[in-house]
GUVO-777451 format. One record per residue (C-alpha): residue in one letter; x, y, z. Coordinates in steps of 0.5 Angstrom, whole numbers, plus 500, padded with zeros to 3 digits. Layout:
BEGIN
AXYZ ...
//
This chain:
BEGIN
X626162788 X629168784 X625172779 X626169773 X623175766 X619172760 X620178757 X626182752 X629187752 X635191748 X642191750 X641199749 X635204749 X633211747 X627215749 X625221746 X619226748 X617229741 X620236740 X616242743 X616249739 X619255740 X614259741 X610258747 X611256754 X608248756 X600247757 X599241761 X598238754 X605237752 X607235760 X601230760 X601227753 X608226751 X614228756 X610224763 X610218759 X615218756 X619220762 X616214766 X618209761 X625212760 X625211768 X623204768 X629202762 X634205766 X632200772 X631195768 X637196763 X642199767 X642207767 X648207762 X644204757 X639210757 X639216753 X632220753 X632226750 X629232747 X629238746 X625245743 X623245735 X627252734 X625252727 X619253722 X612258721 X609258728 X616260731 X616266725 X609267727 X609268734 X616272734 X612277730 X606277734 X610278740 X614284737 X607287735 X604285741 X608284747 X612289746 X618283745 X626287743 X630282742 X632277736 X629271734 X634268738 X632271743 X625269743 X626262742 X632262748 X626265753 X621260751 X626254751 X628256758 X621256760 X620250758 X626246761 X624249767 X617246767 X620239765 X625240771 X619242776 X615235773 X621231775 X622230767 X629226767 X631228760 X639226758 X638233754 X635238753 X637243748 X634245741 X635244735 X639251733 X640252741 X648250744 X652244742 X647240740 X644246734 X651246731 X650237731 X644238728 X647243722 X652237722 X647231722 X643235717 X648236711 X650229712 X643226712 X641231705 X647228702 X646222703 X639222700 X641226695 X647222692 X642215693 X637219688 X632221692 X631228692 X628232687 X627240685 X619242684 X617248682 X612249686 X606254689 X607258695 X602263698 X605271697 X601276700 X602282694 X599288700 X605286706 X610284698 X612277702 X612269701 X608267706 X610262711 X605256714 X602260719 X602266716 X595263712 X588261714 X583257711 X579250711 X582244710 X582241704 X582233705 X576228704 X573227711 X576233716 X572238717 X578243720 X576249720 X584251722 X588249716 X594252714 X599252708 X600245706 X597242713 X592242718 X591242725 X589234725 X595233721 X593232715 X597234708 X596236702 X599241697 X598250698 X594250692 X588245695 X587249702 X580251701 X578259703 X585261704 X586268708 X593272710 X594274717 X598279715 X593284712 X586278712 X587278704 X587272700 X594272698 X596270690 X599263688 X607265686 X611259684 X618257689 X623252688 X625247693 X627240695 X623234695 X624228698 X620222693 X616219698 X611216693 X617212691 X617208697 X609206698 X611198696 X616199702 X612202706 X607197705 X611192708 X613196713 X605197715 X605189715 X610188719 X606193724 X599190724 X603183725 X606186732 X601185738 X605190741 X604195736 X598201738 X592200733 X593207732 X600207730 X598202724 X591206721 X596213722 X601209718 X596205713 X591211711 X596214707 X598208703 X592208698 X592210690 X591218690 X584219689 X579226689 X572226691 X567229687 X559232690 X554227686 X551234683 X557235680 X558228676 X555231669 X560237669 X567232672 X563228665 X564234661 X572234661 X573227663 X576225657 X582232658 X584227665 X590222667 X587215667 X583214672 X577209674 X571212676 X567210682 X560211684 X558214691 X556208696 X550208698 X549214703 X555218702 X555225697 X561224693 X564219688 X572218687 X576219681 X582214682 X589215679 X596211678 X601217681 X600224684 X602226678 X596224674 X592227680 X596233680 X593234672 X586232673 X587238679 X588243674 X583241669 X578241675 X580247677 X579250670 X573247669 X570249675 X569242678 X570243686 X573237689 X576235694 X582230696 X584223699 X590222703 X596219699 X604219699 X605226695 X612229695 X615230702 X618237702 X624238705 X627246705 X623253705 X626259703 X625263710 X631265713 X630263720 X632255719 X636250719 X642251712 X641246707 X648245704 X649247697 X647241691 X647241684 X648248684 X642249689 X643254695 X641259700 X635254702 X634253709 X630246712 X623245712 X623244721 X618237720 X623233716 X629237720 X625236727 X625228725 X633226725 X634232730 X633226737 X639223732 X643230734 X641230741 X643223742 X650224739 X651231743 X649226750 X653222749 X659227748 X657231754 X659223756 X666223753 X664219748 X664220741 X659223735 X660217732 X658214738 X651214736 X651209731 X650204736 X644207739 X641209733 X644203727 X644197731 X639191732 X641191739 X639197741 X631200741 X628208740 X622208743 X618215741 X613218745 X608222740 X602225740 X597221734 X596228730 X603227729 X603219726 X603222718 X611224720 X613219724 X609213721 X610215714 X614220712 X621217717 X620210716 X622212708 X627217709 X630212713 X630207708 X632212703 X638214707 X640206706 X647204702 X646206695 X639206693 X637199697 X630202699 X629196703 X623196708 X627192713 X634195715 X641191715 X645192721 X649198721 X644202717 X638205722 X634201724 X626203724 X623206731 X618204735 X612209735 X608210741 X602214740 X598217745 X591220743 X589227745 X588229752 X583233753 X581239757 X575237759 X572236753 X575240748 X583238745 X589241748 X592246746 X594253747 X592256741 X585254742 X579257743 X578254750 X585254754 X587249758 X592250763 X598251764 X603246767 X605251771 X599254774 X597246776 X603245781 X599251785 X593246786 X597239785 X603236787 X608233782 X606225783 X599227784 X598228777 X603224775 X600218777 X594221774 X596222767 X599216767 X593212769 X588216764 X590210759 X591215752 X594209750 X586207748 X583213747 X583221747 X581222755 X578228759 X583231764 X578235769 X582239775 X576241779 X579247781 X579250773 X571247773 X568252769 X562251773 X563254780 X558250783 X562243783 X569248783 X567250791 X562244793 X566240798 X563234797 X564233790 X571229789 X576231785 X578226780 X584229779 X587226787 X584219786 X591215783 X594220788 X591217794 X594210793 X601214794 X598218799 X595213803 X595207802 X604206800 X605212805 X601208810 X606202808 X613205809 X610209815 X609202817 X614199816 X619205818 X616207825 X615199827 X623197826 X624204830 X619201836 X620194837 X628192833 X632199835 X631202828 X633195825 X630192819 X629184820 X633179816 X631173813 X627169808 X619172806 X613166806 X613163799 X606166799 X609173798 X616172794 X611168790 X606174789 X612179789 X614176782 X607175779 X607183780 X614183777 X612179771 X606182769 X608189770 X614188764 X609184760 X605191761 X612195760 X613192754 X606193751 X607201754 X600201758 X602205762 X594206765 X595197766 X600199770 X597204775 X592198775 X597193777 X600197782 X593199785 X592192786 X599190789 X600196794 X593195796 X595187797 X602189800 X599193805 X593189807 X599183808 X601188814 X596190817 X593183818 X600181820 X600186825 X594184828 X594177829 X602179832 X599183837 X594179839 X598173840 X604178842 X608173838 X615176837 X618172832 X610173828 X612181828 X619180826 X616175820 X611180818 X616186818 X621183814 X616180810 X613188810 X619191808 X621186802 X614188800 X615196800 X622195796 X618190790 X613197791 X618202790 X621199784 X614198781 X612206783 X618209781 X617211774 X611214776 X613217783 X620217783 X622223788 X619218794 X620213792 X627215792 X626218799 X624210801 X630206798 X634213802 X632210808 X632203807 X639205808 X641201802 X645202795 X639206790 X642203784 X641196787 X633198790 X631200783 X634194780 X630190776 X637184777 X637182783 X634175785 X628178789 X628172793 X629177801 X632183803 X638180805 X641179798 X641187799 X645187806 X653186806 X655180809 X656182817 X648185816 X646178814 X650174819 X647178825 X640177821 X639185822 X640192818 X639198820 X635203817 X635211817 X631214823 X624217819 X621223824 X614223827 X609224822 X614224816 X611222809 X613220803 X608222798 X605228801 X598232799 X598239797 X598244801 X591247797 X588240799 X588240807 X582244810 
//
C-alpha cells in the first residue's frame, strides 16, 4: 500500500516573504506574520517538489520616504555618520541575521539596491517601464506634492502627517497619499496635514510624474476578483481586499451638508445622488471615472462642502522625484526621476528570483520559467495592509506588461502569470497591532530568542491561525501586569504548541533511539508495519497536503498535534503489552512500527521545527533528502535501507547520548 496524493502541485514554485524596509531592525511582527509562514511552506515545497524546484526570496526595501525619513532622524538623533547607504546596509544586516537566527531558509536575501541583485532590479526596472510605456499604459500627471516653504523642500511620504481621508478609516496616522491601514487617496484629500520637518502645514505645489492607468483596468480586474472568489482556496480576505477597490468613485457628504452640495450640484460632473441609509450620516454622490470625481472635488473644495472619499481605482503613481531610488529610464523626453518604491517593490521578487538562479549557474532569462510559465506558482506571503498592492494594483501591471495592448485578465503562456496571494491578518502585541512605530512596542524578534527557542515559537506563531483573523501574541515575560509576569502558576501561552515538540515528539524519538540501543544493539528493526499504522500514517499525509494546498498552517499544527500524540500513544501502549507478555517479536513489531511513525512525524514537522527534526533523520543514519521526501512509497522503513540492510532485516542507526533532545527547552524555562 503506497501513498497515493489527491492533490497538485506545480512543476515549479517561488515563495517570497514581502520586503521589509530599510530603516529599522525586525520585531516579532515582521518574523511571526510573514517570514515564519512563508518559510514553513517553502520548507514543505521543497520536500514535496524536490529542493531544486524552489526558490524563496526576498530581500530589504531600500528605497522610499520611511527609508528617507529614518536616515534623517538617525543622523539627527543618533548620531549616524554614514550615507544613506550605509544606513540601509546596517539595517539589512541586522535584518538577515534575524531572519538566519529563526532558521528562515531564503534562497536570497538582498535588497532592492543592495549587491547583485540591486543592479537586477535597476534592469528588471527599465525593461518593466518600457514595456508599459510602449504597450500605452503610462501617462504624465501633473499633480500636487506637499512642499514645506519653512525647511524650502518637497516633502516626501512620511515627512507628513494628517488623518486619513477614506470614507470609514478612522486612522489618525495618514501619510501623503496612503495610510497606515493602507488605504490611498490622492495628497490634496489628506485631512489636517502637518510637516515633521518644522510642524507647519506645508503648501500644495505641483510636480510631474508617471502614472500607471490603473482605472483603465477595472473590467479585467473584475474578472480576476471573480475568479478569486470561485477558488475555495483563496482566503476570503484576499478577495474583500481585491473587491473593495473595484466600485464606481464615490464622495461622502455629511447630511448637514445637503443644501450646500444643493447649492453647487449643477457646477458638477454627472453623478447620481444617493440618500443616506437609514442609521448612517452621510449620503454619496457617485461618478462615471476619476476624473469627474477629481472636478467635483474642486468645486466642493471651493464651495466649502467637506467631504470625504470612497475606495476606488485612481491612478497608480509609478516615479517620485526624491533622489534616493530606483532610476526611471528616460521616456518621451522625460528624466531625472526616480521609482516610487511600492510599484518598484512589486516586481522586485522577480529581480531576487533572476539573480538566484544566477548565483546557480543559470541564466537572467531563466526567470521566465518561474515567473511566465503555467507549470509554475508564486505564493506570496503578505500581510493584509498591503492587499491593495498586491491584490489590485499588480494584478494590472501585470496585465499591462502583456504583448502589445492585450489587457487580458487571464495571462497566455509565456507572459506573467497572476500570483497567489496569501494574506495574513495582524498579529497582535497583546492587543494592540504590531509595529514598531507604534505607541505600545512590541518586542523585537531579537530580544524573544533570550526567553524562547526558535521552534518554541515557531510552532507557536504558526498555530495562531492569522490566516482567519488578527490574533494576540502575549510572551508572559513581556506581560505589562507583573503579577501574572512572575506567578508561577500562570501558564505561558507562548510554550503550548512548543510542548508537543518537547515532550510528546521528544518522548517518541527518545523512544525509539534509546530501545534500538538497549534491546537490538543500536539497530533499527526492519519489516512491514501493521496495516493499521501505514494506513493511519497515510490519512495524515493525505489531509496534511490537503491542508498545505489550503495554506492553514494553523490546521496544521492541529493535525499534527493529533498525530504525534497518537504516534506516541501507539509506542507506549506497544511497549506496555511487550514487556508484560515479554514478547521479543512484540518489541521488535512495536519499534519497527515506532520508528516508521517517527519518520511520517518528521516529515510532517519539519516545515515548523526543522533543526530537530533534521537532527532525527541525522540519526536514523538514513539519506536527509530521502527522510523529507514526500516520493517514496511510505509503505516501511526498508524502502529507505540499501539492499543488504533489508536482507539482514536490521539498519543501524547513530548512537543517541543519555538524555539527549532533540527539541530542547530554553534554558529561562527550567527552574
Amino acid at each position: 500500500m503506497s501513498y497515493l496524493s489527491t492533490v497538485s502541485w506545480p512543476k515549479r514554485a517561488v515563495v517570497t516573504a514581502g520586503m521589509p524596509y530599510g530603516n529599522k531592525k525586525l520585531h516579532f511582527g515582521h518574523v511571526a506574520g510573514v517570514f515564519v509562514p512563508a518559510d514553513a511552506y517553502a520548507r514543505f515545497l521543497r520536500d514535496r517538489l524536490g529542493a531544486e524546484n524552489v526558490l524563496f526570496v526576498s530581500g530589504t526595501d531600500c528605497f522610499g520616504s520611511p527609508i528617507q525619513e529614518g536616515y534623517r532622524k538617525a543622523c539627527e538623533n543618533e548620531g549616524f555618520e554614514g550615507t544613506i547607504r550605509d544606513y540601509v546596509q546596517r539595517n539589512h544586516d541586522a535584518q538577515k541575521a534575524t531572519l538566519d537566527a529563526y532558521d528562515v531558509s531564503l534562497s536570497i536575501y538582498e535588497g532592492s539596491g543592495i549587491g547583485r541583485a540591486g543592479e537586477v532590479h535597476q534592469q528588471v526596472t527599465d525593461a518593466v517601464l518600457h514595456r508599459l510605456h510602449d504597450n500605452g499604459h503610462l501617462n504624465t500627471l501633473e499633480t500636487l506634492q506637499f512642499y514645506d516653504a519653512e525647511a524650502g523642500a518637497f516633502l516626501n511620504g512620511r515627512q507628513v502627517l494628517g488623518h486619513c481621508p477614506v470614507q470609514g478609516c478612522k486612522s489618525e496616522k495618514a501619510y501623503a497619499d496612503e495610510c497606515d491601514l493602507g488605504h490611498q487617496f490622492n495628497p490634496e484629500d489628506l485631512i489636517a496635514p502637518v510637516s515633521t520637518l518644522t510642524g507647519q502645514v506645508p503648501e500644495m505645489r505641483p510636480v510631474r510624474n508617471w502614472y500607471f492607468d490603473l482605472p483603465n483596468f477595472r473590467t479585467q480586474l473584475k474578472e480576476h476578483a471573480a475568479r478569486l472568489e470561485a477558488d475555495e482556496d483563496v482566503r476570503p480576505v484576499v478577495v474583500k481586499g481585491a473587491k473593495e477597490f473595484l466600485v464606481p468613485p464615490v464622495m461622502y457628504i455629511k447630511n448637514e451638508l445637503e443644501d450646500d452640495y444643493r447649492a453647487v450640484a449643477d457646477k458638477l460632473p454627472a453623478h447620481a445622488f444617493h440618500e443616506a441609509e437609514k442609521g448612517k450620516q452621510s449620503f454619496e454622490i457617485e461618478f462615471e471615472s476619476i476624473e469627474d470625481r477629481d472636478a467635483a472635488r474642486d468645486v466642493l473644495f471651493a464651495a466649502g462642502v467637506r467631504f470625504r472619499t470612497g475606495k476606488a481605482l485612481v491612478p497608480f503613481r509609478i516615479s517620485g522625484n526624491v533622489e534616493w531610488g530606483v532610476k526611471v529610464p528616460e521616456m518621451d523626453g522625460v528624466d531625472g526621476l526616480t521609482a516610487w518604491c511600492w510599484p518598484e517593490s512589486l516586481w522586485a521578487p522577480i529581480s531576487f528570483s533572476a539573480t538566484a538562479l544566477e548565483e546557480r549557474g543559470e541564466s537572467l532569462e531563466a526567470v521566465r520559467d518561474w515567473w511566465c510559465s503555467s507549470d509554475a506558482c508564486v505564493y506570496q506571503f503578505i500581510g493584509q495592509d498591503n492587499l491593495y498592492f498586491y491584490g489590485v494594483a499588480q494584478p494590472a501591471l501585470w496585465m499591462g506588461l502583456e504583448e502589445g495592448d492585450a489587457m487580458q485578465a487571464e495571462p497566455a503562456e509565456g507572459q506573467l502569470q497572476q500570483t497567489r496571494l496569501i494574506a495574513n491578518h495582524h498579529i497582535l502585541f497583546g492587543k494592540t497591532k504590531a509595529s514598531s512605530s507604534g505607541a505600545v512596542k512590541p518586542p523585537s524578534a531579537d530580544d524573544l530568542l533570550d526567553h524562547y527557542t526558535v521552534e518554541q515559537l515557531r510552532a507557536h506563531w504558526l498555530g495562531l491561525g492569522l490566516d482567519q483573523k488578527s490574533v494576540g501574541f502575549k510572551p508572559k515575560p513581556f506581560d505589562p501586569d507583573e503579577q501574572k509576569r512572575t506567578d508561577p502558576r500562570v501558564a505561558d501561552p507562548v510554550l503550548k504548541e512548543g510542548a508537543l515538540l518537547t515532550n510528546v515528539l521528544n518522548r517518541l524519538a527518545r523512544s525509539c533511539f534509546y530501545e534500538a540501543q538497549k534491546s537490538f544493539e543500536g539497530f533499527m528493526p526492519l519489516g512491514a508495519p501493521a496495516a493499521a499504522v501505514v494506513e493511519r500514517a497515510h490519512e495524515a499525509m493525505a489531509e496534511y497536503e490537503r491542508i498545505m494546498h489550503r495554506a492553514e498552517l494553523h490546521s496544521i499544527m492541529t493535525l499534527l498535534d493529533e498525530f504525534v500524540r497518537w504516534s506516541q500513544k501507539w509506542w507506549a501502549d506497544g511497549i506496555k503489552a511487550a514487556d508484560t507478555a515479554d514478547d521479543a517479536d512484540a518489541r521488535r513489531q512495536v519499534l519497527l512500527e515506532s520508528f516508521y511513525l517517527l519518520r511520517v512525524c518528521a516529515l510532517l514537522m519539519h516545515p515548523v521545527a526543522p533543526a530537530g527534526c533534521e537532527k532525527i533523520a541525522h540519526h536514523l543514519n538514513l539519506p536527509v533528502q530521502r527522510v523529507f521526501s514526500w516520493n517514496e512509497a511510505f509503505e516501511s522503513m526498508d524502502e529507505l535501507c540499501v539492499e543488504d540492510e533489508r536482507a539482514a532485516g536490521r539498519h543501524a542507526v547513530v548512537e543517541l547520548p543519555a538524555r539527549t533532545d532533540f527539541f530542547e527547552k530554553h534554558p529561562s524555562q527550567f527552574k
